[in-house]
C-alpha atoms as a printed R data frame, in Angstrom:
   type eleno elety resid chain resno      x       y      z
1  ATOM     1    CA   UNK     A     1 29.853 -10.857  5.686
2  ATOM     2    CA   UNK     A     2 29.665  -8.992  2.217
3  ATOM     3    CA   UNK     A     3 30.831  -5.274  2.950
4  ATOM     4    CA   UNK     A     4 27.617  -3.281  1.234
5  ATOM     5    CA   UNK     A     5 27.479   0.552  0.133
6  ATOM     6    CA   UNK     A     6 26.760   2.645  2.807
7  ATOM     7    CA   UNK     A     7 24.921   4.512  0.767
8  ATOM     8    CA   UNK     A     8 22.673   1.527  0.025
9  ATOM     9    CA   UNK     A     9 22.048   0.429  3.625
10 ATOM    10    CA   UNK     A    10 19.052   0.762  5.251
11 ATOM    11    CA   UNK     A    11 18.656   1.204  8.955
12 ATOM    12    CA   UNK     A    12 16.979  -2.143  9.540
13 ATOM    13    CA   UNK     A    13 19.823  -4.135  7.884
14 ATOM    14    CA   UNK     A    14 22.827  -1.842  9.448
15 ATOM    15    CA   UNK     A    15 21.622  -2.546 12.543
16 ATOM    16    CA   UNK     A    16 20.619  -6.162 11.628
17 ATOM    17    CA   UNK     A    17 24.535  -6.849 10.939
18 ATOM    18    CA   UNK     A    18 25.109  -4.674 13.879
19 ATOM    19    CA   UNK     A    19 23.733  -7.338 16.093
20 ATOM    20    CA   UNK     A    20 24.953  -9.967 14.066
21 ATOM    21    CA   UNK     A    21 28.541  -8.498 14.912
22 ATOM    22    CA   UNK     A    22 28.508  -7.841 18.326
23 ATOM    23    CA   UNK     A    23 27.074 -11.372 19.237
24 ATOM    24    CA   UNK     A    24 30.225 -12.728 16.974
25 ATOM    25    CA   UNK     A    25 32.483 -10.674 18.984
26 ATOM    26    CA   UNK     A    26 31.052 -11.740 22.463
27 ATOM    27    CA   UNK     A    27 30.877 -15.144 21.789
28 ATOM    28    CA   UNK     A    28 34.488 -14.949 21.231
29 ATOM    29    CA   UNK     A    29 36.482 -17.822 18.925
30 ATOM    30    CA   UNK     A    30 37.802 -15.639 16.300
31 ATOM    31    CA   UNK     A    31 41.430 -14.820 15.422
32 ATOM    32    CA   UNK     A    32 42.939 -11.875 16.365
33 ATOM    33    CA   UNK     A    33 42.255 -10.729 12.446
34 ATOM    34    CA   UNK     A    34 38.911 -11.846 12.634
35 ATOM    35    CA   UNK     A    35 38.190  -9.673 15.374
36 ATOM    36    CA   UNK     A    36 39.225  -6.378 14.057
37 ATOM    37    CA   UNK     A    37 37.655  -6.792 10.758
38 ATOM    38    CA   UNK     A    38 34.267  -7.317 13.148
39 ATOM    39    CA   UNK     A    39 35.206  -4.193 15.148
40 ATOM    40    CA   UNK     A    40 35.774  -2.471 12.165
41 ATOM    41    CA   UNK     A    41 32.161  -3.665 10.429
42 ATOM    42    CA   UNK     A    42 30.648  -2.491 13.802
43 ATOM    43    CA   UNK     A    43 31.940   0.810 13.410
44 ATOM    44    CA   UNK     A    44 31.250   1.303 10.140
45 ATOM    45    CA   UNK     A    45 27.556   0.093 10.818
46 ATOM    46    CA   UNK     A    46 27.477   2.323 14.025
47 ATOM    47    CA   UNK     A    47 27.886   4.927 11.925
48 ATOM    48    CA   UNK     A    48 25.592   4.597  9.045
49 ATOM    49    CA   UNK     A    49 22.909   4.153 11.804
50 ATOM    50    CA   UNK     A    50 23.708   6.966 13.526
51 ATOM    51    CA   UNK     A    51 23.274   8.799 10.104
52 ATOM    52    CA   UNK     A    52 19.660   7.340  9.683
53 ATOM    53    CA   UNK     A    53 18.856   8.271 13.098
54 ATOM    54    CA   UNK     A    54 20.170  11.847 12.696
55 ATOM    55    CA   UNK     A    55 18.108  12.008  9.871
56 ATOM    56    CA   UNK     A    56 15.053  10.912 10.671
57 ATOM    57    CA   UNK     A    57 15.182  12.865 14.309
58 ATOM    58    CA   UNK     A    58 15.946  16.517 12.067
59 ATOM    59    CA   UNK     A    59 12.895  15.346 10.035
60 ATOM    60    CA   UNK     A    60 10.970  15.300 12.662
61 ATOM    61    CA   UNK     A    61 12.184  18.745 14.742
62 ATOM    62    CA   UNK     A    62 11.143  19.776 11.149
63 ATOM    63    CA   UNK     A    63  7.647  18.646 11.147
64 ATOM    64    CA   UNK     A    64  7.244  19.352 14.797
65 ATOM    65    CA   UNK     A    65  8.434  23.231 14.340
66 ATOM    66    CA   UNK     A    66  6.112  23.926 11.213
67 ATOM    67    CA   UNK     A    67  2.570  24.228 13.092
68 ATOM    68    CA   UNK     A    68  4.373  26.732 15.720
69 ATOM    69    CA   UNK     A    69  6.143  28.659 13.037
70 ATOM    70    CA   UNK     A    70  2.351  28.644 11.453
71 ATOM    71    CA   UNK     A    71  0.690  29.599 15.166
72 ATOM    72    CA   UNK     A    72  3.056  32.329 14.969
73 ATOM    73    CA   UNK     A    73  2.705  33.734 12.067
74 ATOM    74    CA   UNK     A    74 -1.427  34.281 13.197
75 ATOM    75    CA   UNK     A    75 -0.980  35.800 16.475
């Protein structure tokens, strides 16, 4: 599990690993180490999608409020 750049993550493969991670930690057999480096990748991940989704959702409030701002302007 080769930590990446954030910055360099996509959504697809953050929450790829993601998955990957949570199915290591519920199917159990790891050390105690093991574990929290996992928990700590999951975070990590968590957060970069989070970012992404952030992102794309104030793209789209943007999109979505430019033809009512246009409307607007007419009336």
């Amino acid at each position: 599990m080769a930590k990446t750049d954030e910055a360099e993550v996509g959504y697809e493969q953050a929450r790829d690993e993601l998955i990957e991670v949570v199915r290591r930690l519920e199917a159990g057999g790891t050390t105690l180490e093991e574990s929290l480096a996992l928990w700590e990748r999951g975070e990590e991940l968590a957060k970069v999608c989070r970012r992404w989704l952030d992102g794309a959702r104030a793209r789209l409030n943007a999109a979505l409020a430019e033809p009512g701002e246009a409307a607007a302007g007419q009336g």
